[in-house]
N, C-alpha and C positions, 0 to 999 in steps of 0.2 A: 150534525156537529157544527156546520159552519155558520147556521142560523142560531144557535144556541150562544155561538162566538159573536156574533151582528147584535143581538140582541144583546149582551152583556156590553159590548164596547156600546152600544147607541143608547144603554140605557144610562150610563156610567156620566158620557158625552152632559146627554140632557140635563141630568142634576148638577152636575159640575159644573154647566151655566150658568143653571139657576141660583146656585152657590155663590159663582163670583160675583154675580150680577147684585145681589140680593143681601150680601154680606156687608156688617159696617168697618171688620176689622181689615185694614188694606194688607195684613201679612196673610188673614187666611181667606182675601180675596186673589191673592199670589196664588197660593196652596190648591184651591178648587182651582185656579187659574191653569196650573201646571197639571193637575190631574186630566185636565179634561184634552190640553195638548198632547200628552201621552197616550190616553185612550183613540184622540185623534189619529197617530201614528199607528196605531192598531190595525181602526178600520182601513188606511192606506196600504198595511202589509195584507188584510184581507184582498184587498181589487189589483193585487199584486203593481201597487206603485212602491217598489222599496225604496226607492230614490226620493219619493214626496216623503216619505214616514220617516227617513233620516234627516233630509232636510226642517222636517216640523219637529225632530228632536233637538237638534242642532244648532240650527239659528233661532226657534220661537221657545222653546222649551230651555235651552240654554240657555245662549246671549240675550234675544230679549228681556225674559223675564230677569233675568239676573240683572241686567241694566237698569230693569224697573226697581228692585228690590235694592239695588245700588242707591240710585237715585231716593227711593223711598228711606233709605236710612240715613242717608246723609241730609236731609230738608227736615228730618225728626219728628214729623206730625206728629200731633197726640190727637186721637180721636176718642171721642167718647163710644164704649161699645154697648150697642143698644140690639134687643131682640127683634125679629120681626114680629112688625102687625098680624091682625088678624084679617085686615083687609088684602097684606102680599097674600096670604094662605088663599084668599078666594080668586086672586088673579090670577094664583100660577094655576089653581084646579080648572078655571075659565081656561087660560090658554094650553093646558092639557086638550081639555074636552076639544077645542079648535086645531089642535096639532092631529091626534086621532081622525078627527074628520078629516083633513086635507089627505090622511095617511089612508085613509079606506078608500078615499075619492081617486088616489092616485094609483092604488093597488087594482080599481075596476072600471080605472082609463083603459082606451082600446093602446096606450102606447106603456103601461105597467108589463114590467118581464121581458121586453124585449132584447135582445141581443143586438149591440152594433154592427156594422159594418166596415168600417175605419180600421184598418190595420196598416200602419206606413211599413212598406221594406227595408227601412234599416232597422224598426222592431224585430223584424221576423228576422234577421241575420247575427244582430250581433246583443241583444236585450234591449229594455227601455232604457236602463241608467245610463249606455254609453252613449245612445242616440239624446239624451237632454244631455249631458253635458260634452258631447261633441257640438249641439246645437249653442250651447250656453256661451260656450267660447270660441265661436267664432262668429256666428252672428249677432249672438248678444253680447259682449264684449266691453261693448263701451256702457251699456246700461246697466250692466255688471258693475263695472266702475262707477260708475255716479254714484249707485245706492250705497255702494261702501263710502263713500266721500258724504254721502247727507248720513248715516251713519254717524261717523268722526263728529260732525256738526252736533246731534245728537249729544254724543259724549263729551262735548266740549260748553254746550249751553246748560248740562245736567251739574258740572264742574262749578261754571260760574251761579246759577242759581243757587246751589249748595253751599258754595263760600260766602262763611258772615262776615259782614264788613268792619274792616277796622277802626278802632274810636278812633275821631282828630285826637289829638295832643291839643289839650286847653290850657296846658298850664302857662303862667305869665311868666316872661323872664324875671328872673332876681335882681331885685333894684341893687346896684351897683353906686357905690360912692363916687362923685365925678371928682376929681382932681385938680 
């Protein structure tokens, strides 16, 4: 069942790249965009990172893209929407064929299937989410804060690129009769 679940998120992942990558329209380069972070969140709830799979709904699936799709409305691009070629069709089947191979080559490495070793003790006592964000806020803290500050920055250059600029005022004063 679980490879059936792997297989479904990893195949979903794939084309949803290929998608945004490969798409002319930027709303439904959004849309594969978003799909593929979701299915993201998947395979992290399979290797049981809950904490990553909410984090990658949350801030990239959210606020990201929302800030993209923000920003994408308010700058109003008009693009022209065009099909793909026939030569994308031979590249993505090219880097198919080269994905497979690296994927055989890695399943009959002497290091394919193994099992870690790494288990820190506050895993094992209290789960993973409490030990990242006991780690997050207290020794990450301040880099925590930064990214929210370049963040802001973000939201506030997406603001000014957006705003159209006001016309001068050309008009001539009103000649006046002098006295």
């Amino acid at each position: 069942m679980m490879w059936l679940l792997f297989i479904y998120f990893a195949s979903v992942c794939v084309v949803a790249g290929v998608l945004t990558v490969s798409l002319r329209n930027a709303v439904h380069c959004a849309m594969a965009l978003l799909t593929l972070l979701l299915h993201m969140a998947g395979l992290f709830v399979m290797l049981n990172a809950e904490f990553l799979a909410m984090v990658q709904i949350i801030v990239y699936a959210g606020a990201i893209l929302i800030l993209y799709l923000f920003v994408l409305m308010l700058m109003n691009l008009k693009t022209e929407e065009q099909h793909l070629h026939k030569k994308h069709t031979y590249l993505f089947f090219a880097g198919m064929g080269l994905l497979a191979e690296l994927l055989i080559l890695l399943m009959l490495s002497p290091y394919g299937g193994t099992i870690g070793t790494a288990t820190p003790e506050v895993i094992l006592n209290t789960g993973p989410s409490h030990a990242v964000g006991i780690t997050m806020f207290s020794d990450y803290l301040l880099l925590f804060e930064i990214v929210g500050i370049f963040l802001l920055g973000a939201v506030i250059g997406a603001i000014v690129l957006a705003k159209t600029p006001s016309k001068p005022d050309n008009r001539e004063p009103a000649n006046t009769p002098a006295s």
